[in-house]
ZADOSE-541947 format. One record per residue (C-alpha): x, y, z; residue in one letter. Coordinates in pm, whole numbers, plus 50000, padded with zeros to 5 digits. Example, Ala and Ser with C-alpha at 12.3 -4.5 7.8 and 13.67 -1.06 7.14 Angstrom:
2
512304955050780A/513674989450714S/
***
This chain:
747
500005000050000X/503135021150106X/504385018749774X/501175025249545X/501305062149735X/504845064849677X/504295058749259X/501385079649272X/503195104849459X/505795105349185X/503605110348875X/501665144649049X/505225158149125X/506755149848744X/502665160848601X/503185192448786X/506565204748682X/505765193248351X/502475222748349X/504825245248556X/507615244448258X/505115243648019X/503615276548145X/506995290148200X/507915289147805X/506045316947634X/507875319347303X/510755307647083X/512355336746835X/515455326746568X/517255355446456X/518885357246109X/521145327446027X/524975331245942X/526865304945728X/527075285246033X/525445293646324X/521745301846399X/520725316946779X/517365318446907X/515795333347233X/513475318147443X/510835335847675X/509675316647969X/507835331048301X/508595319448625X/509845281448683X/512905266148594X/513975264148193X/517075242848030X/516885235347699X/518205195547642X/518455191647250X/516885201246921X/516135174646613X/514625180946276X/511965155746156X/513185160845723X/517305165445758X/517305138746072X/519815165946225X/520455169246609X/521735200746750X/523475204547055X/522545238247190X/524765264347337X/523485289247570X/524925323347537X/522455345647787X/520215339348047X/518345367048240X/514845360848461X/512915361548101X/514825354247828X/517705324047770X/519705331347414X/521065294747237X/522945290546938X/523365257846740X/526145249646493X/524735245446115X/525615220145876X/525345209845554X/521895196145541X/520625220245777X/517645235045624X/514575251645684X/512175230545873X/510195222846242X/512195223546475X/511835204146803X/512585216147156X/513415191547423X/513895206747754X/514285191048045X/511895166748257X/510475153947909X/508685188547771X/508885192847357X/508005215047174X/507735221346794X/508885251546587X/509245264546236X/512875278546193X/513105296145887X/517245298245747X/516835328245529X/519775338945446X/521225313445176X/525145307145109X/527545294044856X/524965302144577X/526895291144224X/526685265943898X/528225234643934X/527415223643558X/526185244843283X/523795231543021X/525195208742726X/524775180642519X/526475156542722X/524205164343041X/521055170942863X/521095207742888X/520565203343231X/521555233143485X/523025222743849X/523765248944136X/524775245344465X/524365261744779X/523655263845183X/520415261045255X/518505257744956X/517245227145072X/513285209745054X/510955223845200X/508265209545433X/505335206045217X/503125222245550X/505125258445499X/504605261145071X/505245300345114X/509085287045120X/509525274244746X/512135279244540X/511595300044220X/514095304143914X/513785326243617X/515955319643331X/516305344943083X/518375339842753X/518305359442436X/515595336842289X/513665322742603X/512395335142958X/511145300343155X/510805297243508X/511045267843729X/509965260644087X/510055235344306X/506045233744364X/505895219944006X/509055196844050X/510985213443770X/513605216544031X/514305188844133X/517325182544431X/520285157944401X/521265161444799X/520545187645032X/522795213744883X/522765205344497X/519635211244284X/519305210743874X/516645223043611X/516615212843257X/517265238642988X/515795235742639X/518175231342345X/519495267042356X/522935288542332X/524515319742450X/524125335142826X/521995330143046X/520565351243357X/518785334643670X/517125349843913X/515945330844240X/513425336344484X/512635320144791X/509445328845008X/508765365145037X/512505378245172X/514935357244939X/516065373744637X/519415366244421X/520435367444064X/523555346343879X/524985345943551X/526155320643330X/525585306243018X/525095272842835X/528425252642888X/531825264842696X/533215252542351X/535905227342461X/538555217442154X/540115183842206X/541755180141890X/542625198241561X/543985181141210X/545405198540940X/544535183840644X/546885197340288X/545005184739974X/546855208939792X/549125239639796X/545965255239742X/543255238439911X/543655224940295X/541265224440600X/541385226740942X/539255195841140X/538335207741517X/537495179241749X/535935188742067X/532465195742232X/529185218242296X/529715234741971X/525815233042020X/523565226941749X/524215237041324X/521545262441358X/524305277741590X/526785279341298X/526005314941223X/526255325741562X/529795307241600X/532935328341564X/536165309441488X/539565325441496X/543175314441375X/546015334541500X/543555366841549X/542435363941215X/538485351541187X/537135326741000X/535105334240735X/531015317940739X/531725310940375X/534955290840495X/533225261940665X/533105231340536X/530555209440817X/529495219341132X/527585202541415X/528065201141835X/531425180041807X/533245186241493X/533965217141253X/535475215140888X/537095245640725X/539295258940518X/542715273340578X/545655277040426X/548905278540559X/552575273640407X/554715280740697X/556195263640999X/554565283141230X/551765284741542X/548395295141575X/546245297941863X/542615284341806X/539525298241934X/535725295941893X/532925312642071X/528795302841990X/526425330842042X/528775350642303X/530035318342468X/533665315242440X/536275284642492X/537815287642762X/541245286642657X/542655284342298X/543925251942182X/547685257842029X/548025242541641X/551875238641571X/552505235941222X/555515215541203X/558185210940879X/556715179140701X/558675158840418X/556945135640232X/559685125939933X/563195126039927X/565425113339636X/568585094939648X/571815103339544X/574545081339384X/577275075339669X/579315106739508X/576865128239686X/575045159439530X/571875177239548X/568775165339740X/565555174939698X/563335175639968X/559015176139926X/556845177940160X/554765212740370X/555825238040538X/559385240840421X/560025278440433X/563205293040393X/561885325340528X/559175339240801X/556205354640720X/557945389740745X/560245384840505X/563065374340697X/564965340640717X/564115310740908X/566785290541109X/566735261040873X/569245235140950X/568215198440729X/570445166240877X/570655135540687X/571875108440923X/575115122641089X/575795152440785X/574625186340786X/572775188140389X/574165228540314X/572885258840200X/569515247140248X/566745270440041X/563225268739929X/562455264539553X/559745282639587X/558115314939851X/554895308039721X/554025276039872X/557445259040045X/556735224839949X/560445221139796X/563915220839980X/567165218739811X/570405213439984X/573755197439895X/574565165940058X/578595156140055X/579355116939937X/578815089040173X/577395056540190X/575035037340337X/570985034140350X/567885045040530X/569465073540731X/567275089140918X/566035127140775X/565415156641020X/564625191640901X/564365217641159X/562995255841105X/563095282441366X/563795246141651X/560945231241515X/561505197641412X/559875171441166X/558675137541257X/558335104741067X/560185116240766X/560965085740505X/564765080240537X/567355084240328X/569655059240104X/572955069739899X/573145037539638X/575505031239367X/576195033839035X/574505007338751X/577034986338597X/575994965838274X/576524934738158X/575004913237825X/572504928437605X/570414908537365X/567614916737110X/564134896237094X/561004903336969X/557434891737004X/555404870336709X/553114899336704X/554174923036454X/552104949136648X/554414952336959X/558364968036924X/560924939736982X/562784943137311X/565884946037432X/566904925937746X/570034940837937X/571754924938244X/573744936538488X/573774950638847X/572374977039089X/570084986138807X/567394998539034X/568604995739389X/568395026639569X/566165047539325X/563215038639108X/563825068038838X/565405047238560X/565685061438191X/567455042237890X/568585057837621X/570395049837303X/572735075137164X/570185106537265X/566565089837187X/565095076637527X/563895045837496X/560255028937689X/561045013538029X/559024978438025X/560064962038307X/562704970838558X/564814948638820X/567964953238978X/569374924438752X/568314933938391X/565814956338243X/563754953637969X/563184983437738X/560914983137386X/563524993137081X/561715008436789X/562124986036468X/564115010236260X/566905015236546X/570565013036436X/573525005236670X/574655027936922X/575555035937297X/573145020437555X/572785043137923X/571255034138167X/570875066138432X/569565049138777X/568715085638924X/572215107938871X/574255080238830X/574615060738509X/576715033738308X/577235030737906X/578415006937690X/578265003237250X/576284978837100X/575834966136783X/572014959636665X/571744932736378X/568704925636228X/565614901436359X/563344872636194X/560134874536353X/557514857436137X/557354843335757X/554384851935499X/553574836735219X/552064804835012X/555164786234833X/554474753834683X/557124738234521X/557914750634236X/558754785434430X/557304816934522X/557684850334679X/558904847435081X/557994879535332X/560334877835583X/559284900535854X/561494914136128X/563354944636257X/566224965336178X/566714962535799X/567544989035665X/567645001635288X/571304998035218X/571654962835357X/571754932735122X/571324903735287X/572364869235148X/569504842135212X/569164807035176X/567304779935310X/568394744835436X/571754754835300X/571024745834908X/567894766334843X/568534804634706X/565904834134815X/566804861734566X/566334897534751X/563914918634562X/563304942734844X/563024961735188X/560444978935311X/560755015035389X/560175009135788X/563014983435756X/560404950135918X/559554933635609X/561894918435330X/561174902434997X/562794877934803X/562304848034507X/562094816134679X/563434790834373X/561644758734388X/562014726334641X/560534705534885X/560454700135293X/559394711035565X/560994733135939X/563864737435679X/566844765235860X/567344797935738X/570164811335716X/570214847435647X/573524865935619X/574574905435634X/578194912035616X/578914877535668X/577284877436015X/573954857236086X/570854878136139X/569414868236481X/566474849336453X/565274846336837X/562384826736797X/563864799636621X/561854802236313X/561854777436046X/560434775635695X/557764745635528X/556894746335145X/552944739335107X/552224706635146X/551214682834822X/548114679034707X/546144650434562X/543394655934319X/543144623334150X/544704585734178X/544304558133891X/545874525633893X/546694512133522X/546454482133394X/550054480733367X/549734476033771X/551324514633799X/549714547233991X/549384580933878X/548964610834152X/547864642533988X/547824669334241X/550314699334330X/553454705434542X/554714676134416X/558764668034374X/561494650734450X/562574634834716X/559494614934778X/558144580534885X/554854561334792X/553714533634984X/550054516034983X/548724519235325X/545854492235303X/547784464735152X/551714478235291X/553464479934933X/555754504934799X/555434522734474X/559134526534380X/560914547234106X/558944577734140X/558614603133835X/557324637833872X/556014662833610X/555384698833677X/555524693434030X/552064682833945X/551874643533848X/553744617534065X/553724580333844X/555674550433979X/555194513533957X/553984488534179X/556194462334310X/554004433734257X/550064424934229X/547494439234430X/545474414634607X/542124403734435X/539824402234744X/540334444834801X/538564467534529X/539914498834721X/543064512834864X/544804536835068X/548014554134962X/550384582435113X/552244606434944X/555564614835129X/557264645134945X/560454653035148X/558284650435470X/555324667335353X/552764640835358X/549224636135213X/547334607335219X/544554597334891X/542444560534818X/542154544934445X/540084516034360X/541974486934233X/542354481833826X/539614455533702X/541074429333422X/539154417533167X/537544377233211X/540144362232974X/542954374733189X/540964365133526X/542774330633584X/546174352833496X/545254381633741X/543594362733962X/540244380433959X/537454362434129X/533584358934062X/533264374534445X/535304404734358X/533294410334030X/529864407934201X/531204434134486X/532784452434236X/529584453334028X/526414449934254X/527454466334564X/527664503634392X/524794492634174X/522474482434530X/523644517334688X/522544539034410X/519464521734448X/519044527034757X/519994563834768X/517384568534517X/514624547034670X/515354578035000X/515344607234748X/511884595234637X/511004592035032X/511954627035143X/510004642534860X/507284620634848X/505114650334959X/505624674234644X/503114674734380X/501984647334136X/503834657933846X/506624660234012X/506424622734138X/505834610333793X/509664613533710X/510924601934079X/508934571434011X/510234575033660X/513674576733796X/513414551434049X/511854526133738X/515334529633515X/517574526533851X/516144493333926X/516364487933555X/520184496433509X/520684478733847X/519014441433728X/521024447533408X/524764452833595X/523784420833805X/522684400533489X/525814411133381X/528014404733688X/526364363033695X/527034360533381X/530994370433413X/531264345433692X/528954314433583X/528424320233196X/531314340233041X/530594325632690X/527524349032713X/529384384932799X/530864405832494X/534994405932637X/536084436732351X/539064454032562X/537334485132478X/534134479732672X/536114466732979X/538184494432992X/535634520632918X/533484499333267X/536704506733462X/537234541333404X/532974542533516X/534084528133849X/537514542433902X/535664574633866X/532874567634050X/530484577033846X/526964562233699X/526984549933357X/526284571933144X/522944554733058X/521474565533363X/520314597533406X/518874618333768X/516034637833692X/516444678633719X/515664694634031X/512534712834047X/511704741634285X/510224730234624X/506474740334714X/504114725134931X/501634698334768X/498154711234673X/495484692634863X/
***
């Protein structure tokens, strides 16, 4: 019981002071803030006051207060601000458990400035900083935070109410910007005491990069790499300057936010500072373009030394006032002298004279004014061509120059320029390698002195052009003919001696006036790949391609064999040497005559056999061959048993040609059975008398072989019936009717 009155006891004493402090606090005043203190006074009546602590319910802070006066009414704290200090309620605790809330307005704000300024890369998107711009609690909306930006196209305002302000952390906060350029001018308000303006702009022109590009001594651009160049409807409003001097609008080239194109031309080693600006907003620091010496080409020089010739940009002798440059060029470990440029108007030339040396790819460094270049193609000194064997050849087609190939060595090493000339004409390069060239030597060239210059340096030596065969023209049969021989180098005053296979004569009847083509009389012979040997001044005309000369090759027209078991060939190209042999039946036909180079007749060794009507035969005239068939001579019956001559042969002989004629006939009649009546009246016709003819021949043929008795045997009408067959012809008792024009039958 005792202790129930004690617990009671205790909660009226704590209730009590609790309405006792509670009645002693009257009011709570903050003063103005500083940038990091805030002090408030507290009014109280009566009672006993000590403030414990302070929190914030947004920032989560807790201040530890100080207190800096105390009198019988009035007790003065300060608290220590921070960085997310803000304005916010404020809550009291005192002492013996009493809180109480307050709205502690910071109004003075710190630190105001722009952390990023609007650009592609960020979205156009604006961020400041500051002390105690902070949220705001959404119960006290007389505390947002207002901006008015103001550019030279736009006014737009932004406010936190709306959320177009929107903060990162307590003391960073960002607005988006539309796709703008130039300055810009904010002005902030906060509640109804805050007022502050800023300026800045969208975000500066940065250059990362700048190439020079030469396309020519007069036309070369500058390429600017960078950033927040802003938009191509900015290019008018963009101001671009080289070394002071501004860029003309009706310079550029391409334009958008990260890269610019225009053009500028420059010929001297020299630097220029770069800047750009868009609508007012400048970069913030000029990017530095060093034009540096830059050699492209160098030639080389024989190891005697001599003038070089340096190409390239920016090789100037002299400074754009007029004055000289301190040009210095080293090649390797030597100084090249009295360096100059060829030219003021564009310095893409530098002589200087280099002393003799040796050696190759020495490095090249030309410095103007202690400005160097870098990556220069080296240097080489290489030596002097020496030659060795020349020879002449020419192509089979007449169209392209014959060629001259000459050996030797260091034709080409060290330097590419390589002329030929002989005596003073220059002569067409073909192909080129550091053992032997090949150069194209007009057809009417005579002899002379062969250079070769490799760069400076160059090597001679006489030689002594003779004549070419490149291709022969012209039909000779045997009995002769006129022979085009067509080459190069002949010349008018020549006379050549020619002959072939060492026992034919080619009388010269002439040389063309180009000096490719001569003529001569070709006396008659026979063979074939025969050598020619062609002779000027007792020395043999060089015939490269080893050509060779044939006669035509015989002919054969017609064969007969006689009854006196001998051949004639009638034909052309035909002469002696030459060999006959029977192909079917292997026999020669020895002691060969010729007449006219026409008619071949020899004689048969011995009988051909009687079970072969027709033969093969080759003609072999010094190794020009032709090949021909003859049918075999037919005896007459009283000379069978002599010759040989059977019943079998007779009938083939006889009945075979007989049956094919009929038969070629009986198709004629077949593919025109269609034409018109008339016309079929003398096939049938024809057909009727083929048969006819036919029966007779094989009435004829049994009666050789089985009835002889019965057959007239005159030597007249047996050889009259060979000459039908040997020339394969129908008797002339049987007739084909004439051809009649072809038209459709009428139906």
């Amino acid at each position: 019981m005792t202790k129930q009155i004690y617990i009671y006891l205790f909660i009226f004493i704590s209730f009590s002071i609790t309405i006792i402090i509670s009645q002693s606090v009257t009011n709570i005043g903050p003063n103005a803030n500083t940038i990091s203190n805030l002090t408030f006074k507290v009014t109280y009546s009566g009672g006993l006051v000590n403030l414990k602590n302070i929190t914030t319910d947004i920032s989560q802070n807790l201040y530890i207060p100080q207190e800096t006066f105390r009198d019988q009414s009035n007790i003065i704290y300060s608290i220590t601000l921070n960085e997310i200090s803000q304005t916010e309620t404020y809550r009291f605790h005192f002492e013996n458990g009493f809180i109480k809330d307050f709205l502690m307005d910071l109004k003075i704000k710190f630190n105001l400035e722009v952390v990023s300024k609007p650009s592609f890369s960020n979205n156009n998107t604006i961020t400041l900083s500051g002390l105690y711009f902070q949220p705001y609690n959404s119960n006290f909306s007389d505390n947002d935070l207002y901006i008015k930006a103001i550019t030279s196209e736009v006014t737009k305002t932004f406010s936190t109410s709306n959320e177009t302000i929107k903060f990162i952390n307590s003391t960073h906060f960002t607005f988006q910007m539309d796709n703008l350029a130039g300055l810009i001018d904010l002005e902030l308000k906060e509640g109804l005491e805050y007022r502050s303006s800023l300026n800045t702009s969208f975000e500066n022109p940065k250059i990362s990069k700048i190439e020079y590009s030469q396309a020519s001594t007069s036309q070369s651009f500058i390429t600017i790499f960078g950033e927040d160049f802003r938009d191509v409807k900015y290019k008018v409003n963009s101001l671009i300057t080289v070394g002071g001097s501004t860029i003309l609008q009706s310079s550029y080239i391409f334009y958008n936010e990260s890269m610019i194109i225009f053009k500028f031309i420059n010929t001297l080693t020299k630097s220029f500072d770069i800047d750009i600006s868009v609508k007012g907003v400048k970069s913030i620091q000029p990017f530095k373009l060093q034009f540096k010496p830059k050699v492209t080409q160098i030639n080389t020089l024989p190891e005697l030394g001599g003038i070089v010739t340096i190409k390239g940009f920016f090789l100037n002798s002299k400074s754009d006032n007029g004055t000289n440059t301190n040009l210095l060029v080293k090649i390797g470990t030597k100084t090249c002298t009295s360096p100059t440029s060829t030219s003021a108007d564009n310095y893409i030339t530098l002589i200087c004279n280099l002393e003799s040396g040796v050696g190759s790819d020495l490095p090249v460094v030309v410095s103007i004014d202690g400005i160097s270049s870098v990556d220069s193609p080296n240097f080489s000194y290489y030596r002097s061509p020496t030659l060795g064997s020349i020879y002449i050849g020419g192509s089979l087609n007449l169209t392209e120059h014959p060629f001259m190939n000459i050996s030797g060595s260091d034709l080409t090493s060290g330097s590419d320029n390589i002329t030929v000339y002989l005596d003073s004409k220059s002569l067409k390069v073909i192909s080129k390698f550091n053992e032997y060239l090949i150069v194209e030597l007009p057809i009417n060239s005579q002899s002379g002195n062969i250079t070769v210059f490799k760069g400076l340096a160059s090597s001679s030596r006489a030689f002594s052009i003779k004549p070419i065969i490149r291709k022969l023209s012209g039909f000779i049969e045997t009995p002769g003919g006129e022979l085009s021989i067509h080459g190069a180098f002949f010349h008018d005053n020549d006379k050549p001696v020619i002959i072939i296979n060492d026992n034919i004569d080619c009388k010269l009847k002439s040389i063309s006036l180009a000096g490719d083509i001569i003529s001569c009389d070709l006396s008659n012979g026979t063979g074939k790949d025969l050598i020619i040997d062609m002779r000027l001044n007792n020395s043999i005309i060089s015939n490269p391609n080893d050509i060779k000369f044939s006669y035509q090759p015989p002919t054969i027209n017609s064969i007969v064999h006689n009854s006196d078991n001998s051949i004639t060939i009638v034909g052309t190209s035909h002469g002696l040497p030459s060999t006959i042999n029977v192909i079917t039946y292997p026999l020669p036909c020895s002691d060969p005559t010729v007449t006219n180079f026409t008619t071949t007749i020899c004689k048969l060794g011995s009988p051909l056999p009687n079970d072969t009507l027709e033969f093969e035969i080759q003609l072999n005239v010094n190794g020009l061959i032709v090949n021909g068939t003859f049918l075999r001579f037919l005896y007459p019956p009283e000379n069978t048993g002599k010759k040989g001559i059977s019943g079998t042969s007779l009938i083939i002989a006889i009945v075979v040609p007989s049956a094919s004629l009929a038969i070629g006939l009986l198709i004629f009649a077949l593919l025109f059975s269609y034409q018109r009546h008339e016309r079929m009246k003398n096939i049938i016709s024809a057909i009727k008398n083929a048969l006819s003819i036919t029966k007779r021949k094989i009435v004829f043929a049994f009666k050789w072989v089985f009835q002889p008795h019965l057959v007239d045997t005159t030597k007249t009408n047996f050889d009259n019936y060979n000459a039908d067959i040997n020339q394969n012809v129908l008797p002339s008792n049987i007739k084909l009717p004439k051809k009649k024009k072809f038209s459709p039958p009428k139906r």
